[in-house]
N, C-alpha and C positions, 0 to 999 in steps of 0.2 A: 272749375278749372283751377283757381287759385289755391283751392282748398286739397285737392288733389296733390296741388303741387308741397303744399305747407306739411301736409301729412309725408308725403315723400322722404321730405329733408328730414323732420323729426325723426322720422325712424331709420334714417341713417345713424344723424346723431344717437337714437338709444339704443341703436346694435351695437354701435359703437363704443362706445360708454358702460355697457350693459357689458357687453364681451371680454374687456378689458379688469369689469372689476369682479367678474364669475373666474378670469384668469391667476387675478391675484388673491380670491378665496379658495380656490383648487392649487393654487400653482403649478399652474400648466400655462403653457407659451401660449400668449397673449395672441397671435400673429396665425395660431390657427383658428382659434376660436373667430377672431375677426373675418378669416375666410371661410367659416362653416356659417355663421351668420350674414355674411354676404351672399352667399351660395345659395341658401335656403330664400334667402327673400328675393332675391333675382329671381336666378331661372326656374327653381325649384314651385312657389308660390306665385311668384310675379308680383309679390308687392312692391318692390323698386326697381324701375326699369331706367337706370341711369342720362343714357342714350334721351331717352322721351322726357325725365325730367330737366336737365341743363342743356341739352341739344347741343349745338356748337361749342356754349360754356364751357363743357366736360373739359378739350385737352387744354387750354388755358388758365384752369384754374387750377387743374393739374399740375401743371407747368409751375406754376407761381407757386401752391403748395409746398412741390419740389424744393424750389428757390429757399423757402423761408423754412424747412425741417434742415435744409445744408447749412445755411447761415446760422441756426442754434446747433447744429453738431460742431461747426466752426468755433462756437463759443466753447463748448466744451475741450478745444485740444490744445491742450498746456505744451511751450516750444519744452521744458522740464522731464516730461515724460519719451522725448527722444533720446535721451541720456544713451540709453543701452539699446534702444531699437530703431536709430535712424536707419542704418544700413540696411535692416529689415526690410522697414516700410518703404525705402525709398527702393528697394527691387522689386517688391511687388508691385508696387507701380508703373513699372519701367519693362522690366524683362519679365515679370508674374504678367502685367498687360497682352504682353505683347505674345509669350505663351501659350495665353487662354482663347487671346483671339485665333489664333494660326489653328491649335486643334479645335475650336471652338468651328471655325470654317471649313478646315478639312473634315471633320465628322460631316456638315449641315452638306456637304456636296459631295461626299461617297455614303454615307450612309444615307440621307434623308433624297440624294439625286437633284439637288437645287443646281440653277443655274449659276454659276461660278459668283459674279458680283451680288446676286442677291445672297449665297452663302457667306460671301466674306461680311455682307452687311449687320448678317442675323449674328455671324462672328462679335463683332464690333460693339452689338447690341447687347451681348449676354456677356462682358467684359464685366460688366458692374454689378457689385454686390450691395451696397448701400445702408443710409443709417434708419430707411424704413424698417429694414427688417434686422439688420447685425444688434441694433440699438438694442433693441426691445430683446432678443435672444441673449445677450453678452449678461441683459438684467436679469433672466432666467438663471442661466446656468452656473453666470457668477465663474467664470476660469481665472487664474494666477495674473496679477496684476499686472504680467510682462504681457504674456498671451493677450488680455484684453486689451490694452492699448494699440498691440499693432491690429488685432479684427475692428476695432474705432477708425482709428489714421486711416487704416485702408478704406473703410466701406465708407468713409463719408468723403477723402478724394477721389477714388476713383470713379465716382459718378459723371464729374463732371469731364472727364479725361476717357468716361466712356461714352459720352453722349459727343465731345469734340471728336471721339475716334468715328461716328456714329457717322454725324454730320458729312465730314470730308469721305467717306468712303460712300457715302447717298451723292456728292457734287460728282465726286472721281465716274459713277455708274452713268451718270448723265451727260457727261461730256461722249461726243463722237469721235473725238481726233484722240488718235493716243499721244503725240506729242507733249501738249501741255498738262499730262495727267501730274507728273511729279509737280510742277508750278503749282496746277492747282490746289495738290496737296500740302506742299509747303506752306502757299501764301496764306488758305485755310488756315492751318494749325498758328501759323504767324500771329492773324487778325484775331483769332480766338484768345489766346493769351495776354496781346496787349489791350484789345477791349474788356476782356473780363478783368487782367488780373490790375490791370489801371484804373478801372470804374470802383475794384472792387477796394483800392489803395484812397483812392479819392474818396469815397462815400464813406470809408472808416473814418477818416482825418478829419472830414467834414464833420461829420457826428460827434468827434471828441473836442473838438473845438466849439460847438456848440454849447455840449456839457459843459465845459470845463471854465468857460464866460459864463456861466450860469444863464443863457439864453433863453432853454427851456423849463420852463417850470416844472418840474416834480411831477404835479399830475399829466405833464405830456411827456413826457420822457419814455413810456413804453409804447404809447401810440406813434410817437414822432420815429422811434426807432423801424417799426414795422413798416411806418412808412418810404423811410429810407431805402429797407431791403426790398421793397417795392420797386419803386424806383427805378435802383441799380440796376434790378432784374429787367425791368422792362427795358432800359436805357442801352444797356448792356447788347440785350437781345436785338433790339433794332440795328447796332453797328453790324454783328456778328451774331449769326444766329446759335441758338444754344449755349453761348457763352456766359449769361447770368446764370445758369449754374454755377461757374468758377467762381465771378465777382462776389456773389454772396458768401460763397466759402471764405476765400482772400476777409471780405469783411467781416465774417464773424472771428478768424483768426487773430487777426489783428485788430478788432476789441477785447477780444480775452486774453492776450499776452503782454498787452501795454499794464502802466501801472501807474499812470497818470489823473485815471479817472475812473471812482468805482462804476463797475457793471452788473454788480449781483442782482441789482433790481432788475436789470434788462434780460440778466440769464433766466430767472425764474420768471418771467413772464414770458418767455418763448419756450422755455420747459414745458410750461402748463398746455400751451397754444401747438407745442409738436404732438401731444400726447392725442389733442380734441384732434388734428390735421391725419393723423397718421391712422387712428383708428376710422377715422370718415373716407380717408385713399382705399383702404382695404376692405372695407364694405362695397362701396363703388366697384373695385375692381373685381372682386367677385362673384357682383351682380351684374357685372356682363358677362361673365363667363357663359357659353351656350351651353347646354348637356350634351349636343350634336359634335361641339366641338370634341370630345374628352373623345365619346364614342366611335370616331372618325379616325381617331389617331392606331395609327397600326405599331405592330412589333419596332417598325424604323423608329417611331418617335421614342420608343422608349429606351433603344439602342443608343440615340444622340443623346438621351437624359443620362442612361449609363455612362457615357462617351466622358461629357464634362464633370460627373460627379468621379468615375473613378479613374478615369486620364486627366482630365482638363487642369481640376485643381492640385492635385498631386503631384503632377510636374509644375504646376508653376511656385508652388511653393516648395519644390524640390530645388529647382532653380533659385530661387528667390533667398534662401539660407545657407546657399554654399559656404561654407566658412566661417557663419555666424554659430554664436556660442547656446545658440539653442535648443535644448535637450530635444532628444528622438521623440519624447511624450509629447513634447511643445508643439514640434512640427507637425506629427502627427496628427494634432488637432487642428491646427491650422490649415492641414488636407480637408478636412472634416468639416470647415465650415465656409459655405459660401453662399447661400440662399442668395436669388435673385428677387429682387423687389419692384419697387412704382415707378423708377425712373424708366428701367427696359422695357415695362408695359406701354407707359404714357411714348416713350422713342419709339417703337416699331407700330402704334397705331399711324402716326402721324406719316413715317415714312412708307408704308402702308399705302394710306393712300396717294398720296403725291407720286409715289412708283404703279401704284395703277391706271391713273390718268396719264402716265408717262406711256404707258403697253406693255408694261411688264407684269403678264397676268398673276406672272409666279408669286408678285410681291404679296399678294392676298392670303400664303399661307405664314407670314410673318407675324399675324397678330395671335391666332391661336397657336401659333407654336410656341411666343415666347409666353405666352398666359399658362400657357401646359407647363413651360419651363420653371417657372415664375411658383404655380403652385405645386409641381413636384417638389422643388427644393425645399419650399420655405416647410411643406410636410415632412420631407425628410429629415432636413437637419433640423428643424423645429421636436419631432421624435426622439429623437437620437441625440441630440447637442450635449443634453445634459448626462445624460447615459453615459455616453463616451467621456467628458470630462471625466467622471467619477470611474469611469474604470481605468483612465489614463492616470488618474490622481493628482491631475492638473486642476481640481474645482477646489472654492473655497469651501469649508463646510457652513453647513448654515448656522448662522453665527446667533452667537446667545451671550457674548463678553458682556461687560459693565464695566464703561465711563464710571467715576465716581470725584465729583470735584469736592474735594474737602480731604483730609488725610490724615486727619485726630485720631486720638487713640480708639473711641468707638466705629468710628469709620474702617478702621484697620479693621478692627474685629470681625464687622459686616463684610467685608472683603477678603478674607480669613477662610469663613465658613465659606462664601460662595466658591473661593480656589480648591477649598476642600473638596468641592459638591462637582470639580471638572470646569468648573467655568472660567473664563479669561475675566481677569479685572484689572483696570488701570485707573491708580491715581493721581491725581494733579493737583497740587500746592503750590501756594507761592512760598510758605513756610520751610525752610530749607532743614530745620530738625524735622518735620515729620515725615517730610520727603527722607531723610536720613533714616530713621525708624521703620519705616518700611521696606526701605531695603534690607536694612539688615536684619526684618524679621520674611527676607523674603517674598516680598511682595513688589510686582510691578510697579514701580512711582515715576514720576517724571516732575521736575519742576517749573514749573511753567505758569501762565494767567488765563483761566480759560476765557476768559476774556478776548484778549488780543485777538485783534484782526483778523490774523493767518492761521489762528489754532487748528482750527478743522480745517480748511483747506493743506495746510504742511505740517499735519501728525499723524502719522501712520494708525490706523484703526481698522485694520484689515480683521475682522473677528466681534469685530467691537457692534452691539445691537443698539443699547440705550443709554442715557445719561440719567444718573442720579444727582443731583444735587443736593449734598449735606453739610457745607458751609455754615458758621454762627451769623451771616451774614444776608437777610432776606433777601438784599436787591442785589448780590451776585449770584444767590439761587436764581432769582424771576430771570437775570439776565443770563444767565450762561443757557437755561433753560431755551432762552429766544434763541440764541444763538443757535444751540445743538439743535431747536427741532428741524433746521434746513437741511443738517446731515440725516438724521433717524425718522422725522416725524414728528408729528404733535403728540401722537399715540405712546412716543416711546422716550417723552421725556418727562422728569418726574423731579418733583421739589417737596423739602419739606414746607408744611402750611406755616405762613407766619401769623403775626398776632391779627392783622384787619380780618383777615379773610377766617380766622378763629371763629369773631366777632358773626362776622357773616352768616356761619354757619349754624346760626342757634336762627335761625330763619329759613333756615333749606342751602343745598350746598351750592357754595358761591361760583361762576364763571370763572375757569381753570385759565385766566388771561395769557400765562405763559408756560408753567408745568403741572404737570396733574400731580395732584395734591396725595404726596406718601403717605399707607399706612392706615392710619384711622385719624377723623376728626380730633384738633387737639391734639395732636403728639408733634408739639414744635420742637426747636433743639434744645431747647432747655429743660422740654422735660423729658427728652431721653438721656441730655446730659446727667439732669439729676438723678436718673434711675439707675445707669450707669456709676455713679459716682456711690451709691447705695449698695452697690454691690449686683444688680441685674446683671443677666449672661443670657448669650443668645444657646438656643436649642437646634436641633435638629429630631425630628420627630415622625419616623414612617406609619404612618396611620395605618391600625388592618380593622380587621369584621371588629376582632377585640379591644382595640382601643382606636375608639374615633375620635373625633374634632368633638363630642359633649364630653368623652372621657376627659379630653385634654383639657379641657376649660374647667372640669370640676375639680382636675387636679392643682393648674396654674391660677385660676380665677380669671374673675376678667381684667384685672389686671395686664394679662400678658397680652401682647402686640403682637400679632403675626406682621409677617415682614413677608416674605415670600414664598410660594409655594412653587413645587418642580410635579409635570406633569410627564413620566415618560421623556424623562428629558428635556421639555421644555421649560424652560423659568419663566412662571410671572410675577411680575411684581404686583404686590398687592397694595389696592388704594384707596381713599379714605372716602369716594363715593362708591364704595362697591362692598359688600359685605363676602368676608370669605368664607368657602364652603366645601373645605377639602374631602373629600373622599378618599374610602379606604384604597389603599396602594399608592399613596400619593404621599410625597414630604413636604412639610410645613416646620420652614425655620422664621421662627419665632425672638421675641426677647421676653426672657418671664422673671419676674421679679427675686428676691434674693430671698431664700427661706426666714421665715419669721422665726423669733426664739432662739 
C-alpha cells in the first residue's frame, strides 16, 4: 500500500519535471506537454489515479497550492509596471469580469440548456484565467512588454475575484427567499475583501517586521515565509471562505513593492517551488480527466467552448480598451489569450458537489465541462499563442544580444564584430571615456555599475541573452557574473578565467563558482591585452568543404582564440571547457595573432 502510494507521487513528480524540461528542449508550451502526460498516466494507462492516491487530500492541497502559486505571482507585480496600463487592468477586472461572466452564462443556459443558477455559476467559474497557465505561456511566447504585463495583472488577480464571484453566486443558489439575495451578495463580497485583503495586509507587515529585527535567521527565512502564506491562507479561509486566495495575493504584492527589506531570496525560493506546484497541479488534473468524459460531450459543448473563445474574450477586452492607447495588434492578442487553469477546475469540483447533495442533479455536469473547458483552451491558445504573436508582430524575437561589462578598447572590438554579425550588444562602464568611445564609434554603452543593486532589475534588456564579463578586474567579473546569472542563467553567464583558477587548471578544469570560464584555458586579460597590444585582430571566417577549422589552424596556428561561433543564426560562445568544433557553413570569429615579419 505505501509503496503503491510512494510510486504514485514520484511519478507525478517525474511527469512533471520530465514535461517541463522536454518542453524547454523542444520549446513548446510547457502546459501541454504537462496535460499529455497527465492524460496518458490517468486515464489512458491508469498509472495515477489521483482520486485513489490523496482521496480527500486532493481539493485541499489543491487549494493551498492555489494560495502559494498566487502569493509568488504576487511577488512578481511591480506597483512600476502600471505606469501605462493601469486603466487596462483595472477594466478587465471589472467590466472584462463582469462581461465574461454574463456571456459566459448566457451561452452555459441557451446553448448548453443549464438551469439558470447553475449557468450563472459555471459563468462565475470560467471568469478566471490565472498564473497556472498565463505564467508559463507569456514565458513561451515572450509578447511586447506592455501586452505582457497586463496578461500577468490579470491572470494572477482575477483568480481570486473569480473564485469570490464563485463563492457568492453558490450562497446566492442556496438561499430559498428571494429577498435577502442582494444582502447576501453584498455582505459575501464585503467579508471576502476585508478578511482576505486584512489578513493579507497583516501577515505581509508581520513578515517584514520580523525580517527586518533580524528575528529570523537566514536559514529560516524561506521556510518561515511559506509558512506564513500557509497560515494566511488557512486563516483567511476559515473567516471567509475562498478568500485566501486574495490574502495571499495582497501579501505577495506588498512584499514585492516595499523596499524596506530585501525579498529576492524569498522570490526565488517560491520561483523554484511554483515551477515543482504547478507542473504536479497539471499532471493531477489531467489524470482525472475520464476519456467518457471528452466522448459524451456533444456539438453543444463545443459550441459554448466556441461561445467564450470567439464572444466571451473578445468583447471583454473590446470593452475593457475603450479609449486605451493600445494598438489594434495589442488587443488583438489580448482577444487571443485566455486559457482557463487549476483554480476553475479545483472551484467547480467542490461546488459540484456540495450542489449535489443540495439536489441539484444538474450541478454534476460542472466538473467535466469545466475540465473540457480547461483543456480546450489551455490546447488552444497553448497552439496558437505564439503563432499569433509572431504574426501580429507583438513577440519579442528570440534574443541572442550580449551584456558586456567592461568597455576598453578590445572589448569595443569584440562588440564591433558581434553588431556586425546582427546581434544586439550593450556596454556597461563605470569609466565615462570609454563609455564615451563607444558611442561615438557607435555602439550601445551605458554608464553604470553592474554591480548595483537595481542594475538588472531597472535596465531595460529586452533582446539581451547573456553576459560577458571582460573587466581587468577578477572579482567584478566573478561578481557581476553572480549577479547576472538570476537574469540569464548559470548557462549563460561567462567570465574571463583569472590567475587561481589558471592554476587549477593544470589538474583538470576547475568548478565554474560563478561564470563559465571564456574562451580557452589561460587566456586571462592580460594576455588578450598583450595580444591586442601586439597587434592581434579579430576574424570572421565562414567555414566551407574548402576551408575548415584544420585549414584555419594551419593557417593561423594555434595561437589564434576562437571566441565565438554562429550556427544558423544562433551565437555561442565558446568556452574553455569545451573544445570547439566548427563545421563547414558555420562562422567562427576568432582573435589570431598579428603577422610575423
Amino acid at each position: 500500500m505505501h509503496e503503491s502510494i510512494l510510486f504514485g507521487i514520484a511519478c507525478i513528480f517525474l511527469l512533471g519535471i520530465g514535461a517541463q524540461w522536454l518542453a524547454w528542449r523542444l520549446r513548446f508550451p510547457a502546459i501541454l506537454l504537462l496535460l499529455i502526460a497527465g492524460f496518458l498516466a490517468g486515464p489512458v494507462t491508469g498509472i495515477i489515479d489521483p482520486d485513489e492516491l490523496l482521496g480527500d487530500l486532493l481539493p485541499p492541497l489543491v487549494s493551498l497550492s492555489v494560495g502559494i502559486i498566487l502569493f509568488e505571482g504576487g511577488l512578481s507585480l511591480k506597483f512600476r509596471e502600471l505606469r501605462q496600463i493601469a486603466g487596462v487592468v483595472r477594466n478587465l477586472l471589472s467590466v472584462g469580469v463582469i462581461v465574461t461572466w454574463a456571456i459566459a452564462a448566457s451561452a452555459a443556459y441557451r446553448v448548453l440548456d443549464l438551469d439558470f443558477g447553475i449557468a450563472v455559476l459555471l459563468g462565475a467559474i470560467l471568469v478566471v484565467t490565472g498564473p497556472t497557465v498565463i505564467i508559463p505561456l507569456l514565458r513561451h511566447v515572450r509578447p511586447s512588454a506592455q501586452v505582457g504585463s497586463i496578461l500577468k495583472w490579470e491572470g494572477i488577480l482575477v483568480d481570486p475575484i473569480g473564485a469570490v464571484l464563485a463563492v457568492l453566486t453558490f450562497e446566492v443558489i442556496l438561499q430559498t427567499e428571494l429577498q435577502p439575495l442582494a444582502r447576501v451578495a453584498i455582505l459575501g463580497l464585503l467579508k471576502t475583501v476585508v478578511a482576505g485583503g486584512l489578513a493579507g495586509i497583516v501577515a505581509a507587515f508581520v513578515l517584514l517586521l520580523f525580517l527586518r529585527k533580524f528575528w529570523i535567521p537566514d536559514f529560516l527565512q524561506n521556510p518561515a515565509s511559506l509558512m506564513a502564506v500557509i497560515a494566511v491562507f488557512v486563516g483567511s479561509n476559515a473567516i471567509q471562505a475562498e478568500s485566501g486566495l486574495l490574502a495571499t495575493t495582497v501579501m505577495g504584492l506588498i512584499l514585492a513593492n516595499q523596499k524596506k527589506v530585501p525579498v529576492k531570496h524569498i522570490v526565488e525560493f517560491k520561483e523554484n517551488l511554483r515551477v515543482l506546484l504547478i507542473s504536479s497541479l497539471f499532471v493531477l488534473l489531467a489524470a482525472r480527466m475520464q476519456v467518457r468524459q471528452f466522448t459524451e460531450m456533444g456539438i453543444e459543448s463545443l459550441a459554448f467552448l466556441a461561445a467564450l473563445v470567439v464572444v466571451g474574450r473578445p468583447a471583454s477586452v473590446f470593452f475593457s480598451t475603450l479609449g486605451s492607447e493600445l494598438s489594434w495588434r495589442e488587443r488583438l492578442f489580448l482577444s487571443w489569450m485566455a486559457p482557463r487553469g487549476i483554480v476553475a477546475a479545483a472551484v467547480s469540483s467542490v461546488f459540484a458537489l456540495r450542489l449535489s447533495e443540495a439536489g441539484y442533479g444538474e450541478a454534476n455536469i460542472l466538473v467535466p465541462l469545466t475540465f473540457f473547458v480547461v483543456a480546450g483552451t489551455v490546447a488552444l491558445y497553448g497552439l496558437t499563442a505564439a503563432p499569433m504573436a509572431r504574426l501580429l508582430k507583438i513577440s519579442k524575437a528570440d534574443s541572442q544580444g550580449v551584456l558586456m561589462a567592461g568597455a576598453h578598447t578590445w572589448a569595443r572590438e569584440m562588440a564591433r564584430t558581434l553588431v556586425d554579425q546582427g546581434y544586439e550588444v550593450l556596454l556597461v562602464d563605470t569609466n565615462r571615456r570609454n563609455v564615451y568611445q563607444c558611442r561615438m564609434s557607435g555602439l550601445s554603452a551605458m554608464h553604470a555599475n553592474i554591480l548595483a543593486d537595481r542594475f538588472f532589475s531597472e535596465t531595460e534588456l529586452d533582446g539581451i541573452r547573456r553576459l560577458i564579463a571582460l573587466t581587468p578586474n577578477d572579482e567584478v567579473n566573478s561578481l557581476a557574473c553572480l549577479k547576472g546569472r538570476e537574469r540569464f542563467g548559470r548557462d549563460q553567464v561567462y567570465q574571463l578565467i583569472h590567475e587561481e583558477a589558471k592554476e587549477e587548471w593544470k589538474y583538470g578544469p576547475p568548478a565554474a563558482d560563478f561564470g563559465r570560464y571564456l574562451f580557452a584555458p589561460g587566456v586571462t586579460y592580460e594576455r588578450l591585452d598583450v595580444q591586442f597590444g601586439e597587434g592581434a585582430a579579430i576574424k570572421r571566417n565562414r567555414l566551407t568543404e574548402e576551408f575548415g577549422y584544420e585549414d584555419f589552424r594551419k593557417l593561423y596556428g594555434e595561437e589564434a582564440i576562437p571566441l565565438f561561433i554562429i550556427v544558423d543564426g544562433e551565437l555561442t560562445v565558446i568556452t574553455a571547457d569545451t573544445q570547439p568544433n566548427p563545421k563547414p557553413g558555420q562562422t567562427l570569429i576568432s582573435l589570431v595573432p598579428a603577422p610575423r615579419g
